[in-house]
VEXROKE-176372 format. One record per residue (C-alpha): residue number from 1; residue in one letter; x, y, z. Coordinates in pm, 1 decimal. Each point is the difference from the previous one (the first is absolute). Layout:
# residues N
    k  r        c1        c2        c3
  NUM  A         X         Y         Z
...
END
This chain:
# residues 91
    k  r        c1        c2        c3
    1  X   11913.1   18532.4    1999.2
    2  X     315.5     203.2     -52.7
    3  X      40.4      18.7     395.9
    4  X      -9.1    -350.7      64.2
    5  X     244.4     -62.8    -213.4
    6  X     195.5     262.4     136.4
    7  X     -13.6    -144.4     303.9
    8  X      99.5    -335.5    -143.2
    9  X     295.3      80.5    -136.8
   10  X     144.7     200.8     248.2
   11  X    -101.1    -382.1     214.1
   12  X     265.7    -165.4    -280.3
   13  X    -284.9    -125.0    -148.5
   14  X      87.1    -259.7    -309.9
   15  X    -140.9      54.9    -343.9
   16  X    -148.2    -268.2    -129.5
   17  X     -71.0      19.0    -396.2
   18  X    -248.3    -258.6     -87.8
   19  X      10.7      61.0    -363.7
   20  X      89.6    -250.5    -254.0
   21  X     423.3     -24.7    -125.7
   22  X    -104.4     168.3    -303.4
   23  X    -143.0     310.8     184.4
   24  X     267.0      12.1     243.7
   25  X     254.3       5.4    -256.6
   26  X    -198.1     326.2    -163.9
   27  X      73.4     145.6     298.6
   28  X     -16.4     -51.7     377.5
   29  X     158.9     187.2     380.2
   30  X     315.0     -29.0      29.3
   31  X     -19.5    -148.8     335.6
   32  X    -312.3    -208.5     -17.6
   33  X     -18.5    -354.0      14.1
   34  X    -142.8    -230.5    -339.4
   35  X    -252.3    -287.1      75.3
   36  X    -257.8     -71.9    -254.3
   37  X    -360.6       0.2     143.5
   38  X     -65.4    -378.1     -31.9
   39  X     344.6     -85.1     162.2
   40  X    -115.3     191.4     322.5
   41  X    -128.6    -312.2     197.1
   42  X     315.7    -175.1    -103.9
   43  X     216.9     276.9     116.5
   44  X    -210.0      96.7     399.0
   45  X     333.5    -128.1     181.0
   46  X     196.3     207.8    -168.6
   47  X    -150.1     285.7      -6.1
   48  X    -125.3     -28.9     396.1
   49  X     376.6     -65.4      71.3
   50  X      67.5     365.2    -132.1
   51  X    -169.7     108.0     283.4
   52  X    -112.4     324.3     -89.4
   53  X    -279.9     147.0    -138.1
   54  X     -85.3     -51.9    -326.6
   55  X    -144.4     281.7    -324.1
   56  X    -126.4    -228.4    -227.8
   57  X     -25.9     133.5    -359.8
   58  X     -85.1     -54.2    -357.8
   59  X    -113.8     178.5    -316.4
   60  X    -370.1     134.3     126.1
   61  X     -60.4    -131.5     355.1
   62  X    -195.1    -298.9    -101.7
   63  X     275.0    -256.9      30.2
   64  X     208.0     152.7     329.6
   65  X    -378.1      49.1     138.8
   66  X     -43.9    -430.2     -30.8
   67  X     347.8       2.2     164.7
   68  X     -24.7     223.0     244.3
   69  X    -341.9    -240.0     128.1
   70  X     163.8    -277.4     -26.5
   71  X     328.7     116.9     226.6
   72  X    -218.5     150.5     220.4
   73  X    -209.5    -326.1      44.8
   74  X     382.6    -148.7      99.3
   75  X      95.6     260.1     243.2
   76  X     186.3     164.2    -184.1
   77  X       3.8     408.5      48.9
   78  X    -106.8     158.3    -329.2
   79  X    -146.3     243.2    -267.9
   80  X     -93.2      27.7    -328.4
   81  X     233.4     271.3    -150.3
   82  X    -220.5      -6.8    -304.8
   83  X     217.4      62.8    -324.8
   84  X     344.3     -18.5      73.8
   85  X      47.0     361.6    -136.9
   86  X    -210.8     150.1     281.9
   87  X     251.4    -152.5     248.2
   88  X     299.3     113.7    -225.9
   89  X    -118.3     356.0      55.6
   90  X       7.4     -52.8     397.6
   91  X     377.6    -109.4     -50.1
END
């Protein structure tokens, strides 16, 4: 997993943290990008107008997992980082 995101970032890849405000604010990547879970429907435009890939994250995989289908299903090029501290090592 490690390797692919790797490769990601050195592709400018955009973290996306799917956690909720009160998670993020524990703690979150300096460079990543905030957009609750729910919101993510709301928010395709946007985040296909970054275009660039995209390391979804969250606190245990589960959430950036539903994300990272759903993005996918939209075209959009992506990953599931898995808990945001496993990308923050790759940084």
């Amino acid at each position: 997993m490690s390797a692919e995101i790797k490769e990601y970032l050195q592709n400018d890849a955009v973290i996306l943290d799917v956690r909720t405000l009160e998670e993020w604010n524990e703690g979150h990547i300096e460079s990543s990008k905030h957009i609750v879970l729910n919101l993510i429907p709301l928010e395709i435009e946007q985040i296909k107008s970054w275009n660039k890939p995209v390391i979804t994250v969250c606190r245990s995989g589960g959430r950036s997992g539903q994300a990272a289908q759903f993005l996918a299903q939209n075209g959009v090029d992506v990953i599931n980082g898995g808990p945001w501290q496993n990308v923050a090592k790759e940084l």
